[in-house]
C-alpha positions as CSV (number, residue, x, y, z in Angstrom):
1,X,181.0,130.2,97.4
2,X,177.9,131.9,99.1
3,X,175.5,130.0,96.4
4,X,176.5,126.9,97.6
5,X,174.9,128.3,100.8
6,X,171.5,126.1,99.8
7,X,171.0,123.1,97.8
8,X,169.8,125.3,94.7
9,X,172.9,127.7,94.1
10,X,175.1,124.5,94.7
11,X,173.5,122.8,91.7
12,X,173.7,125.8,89.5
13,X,177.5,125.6,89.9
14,X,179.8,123.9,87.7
15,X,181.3,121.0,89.7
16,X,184.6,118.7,89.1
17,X,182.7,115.3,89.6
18,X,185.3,112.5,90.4
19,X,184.7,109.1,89.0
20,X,187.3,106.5,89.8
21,X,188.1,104.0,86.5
22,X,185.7,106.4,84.3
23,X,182.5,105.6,86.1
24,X,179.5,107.8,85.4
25,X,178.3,108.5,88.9
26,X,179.1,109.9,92.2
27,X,178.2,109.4,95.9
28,X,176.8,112.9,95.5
29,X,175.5,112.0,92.6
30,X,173.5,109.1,93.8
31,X,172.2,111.0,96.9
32,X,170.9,114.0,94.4
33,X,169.2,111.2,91.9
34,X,167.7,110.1,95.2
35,X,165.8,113.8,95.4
36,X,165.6,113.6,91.4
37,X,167.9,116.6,91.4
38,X,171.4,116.4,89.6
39,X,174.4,119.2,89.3
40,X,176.4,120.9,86.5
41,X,179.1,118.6,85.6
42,X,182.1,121.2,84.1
43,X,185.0,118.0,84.1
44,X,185.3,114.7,86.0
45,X,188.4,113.4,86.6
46,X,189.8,110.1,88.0
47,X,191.2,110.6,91.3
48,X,190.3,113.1,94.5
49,X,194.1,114.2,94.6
50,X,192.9,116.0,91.4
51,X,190.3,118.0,91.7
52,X,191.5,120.3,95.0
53,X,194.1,121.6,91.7
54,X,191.5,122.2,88.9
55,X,189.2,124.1,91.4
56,X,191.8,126.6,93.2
57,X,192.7,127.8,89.1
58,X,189.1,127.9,87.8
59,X,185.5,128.7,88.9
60,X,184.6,125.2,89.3
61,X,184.1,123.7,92.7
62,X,184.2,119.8,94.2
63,X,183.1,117.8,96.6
64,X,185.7,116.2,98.9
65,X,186.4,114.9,102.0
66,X,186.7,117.1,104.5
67,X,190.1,115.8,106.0
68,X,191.2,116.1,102.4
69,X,190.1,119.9,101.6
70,X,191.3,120.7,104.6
71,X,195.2,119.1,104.2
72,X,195.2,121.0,100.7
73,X,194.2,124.7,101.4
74,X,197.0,125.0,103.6
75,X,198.7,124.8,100.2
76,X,196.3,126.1,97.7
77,X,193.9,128.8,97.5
78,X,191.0,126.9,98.4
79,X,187.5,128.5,100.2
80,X,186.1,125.1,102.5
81,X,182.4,125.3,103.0
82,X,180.2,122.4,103.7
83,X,177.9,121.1,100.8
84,X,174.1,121.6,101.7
85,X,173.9,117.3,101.4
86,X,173.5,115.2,104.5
């Protein structure tokens, strides 16, 4: 998790994009296009309650609401760091 310490390790991570209904972008998505930088997509999946499970059994990592990250590593092995986006 220390390379998602700046913007640049953060992209060169493998992330679990979530995109509701199959759609193709992101609100981190749209703020990166907005710098004309985008990330490693590994899997996208529909819903946030997903992701918090594919990232504490793999060496992906996801962008989630706080509250949410933080309900979810008192039940799995998650590492919470903030994403180097405003």
């Amino acid at each position: 998790a220390d390379a998602a310490a700046t913007l640049e390790g953060y992209l060169r991570l493998r992330h679990v994009r979530v995109a509701p209904r199959g759609r193709q972008g992101s609100m981190v998505d749209s703020l990166l296009d907005e710098t004309g930088r985008s990330r490693q997509i590994g899997v996208s999946v529909p819903s946030f309650l997903v992701a918090p499970f594919l990232v504490a059994n793999t060496d992906l990592v996801a962008t989630l609401p706080a509250r949410l990250a933080q309900e979810l590593s008192a039940w799995l092995p998650l590492r919470l760091f903030p994403p180097p986006l405003e």
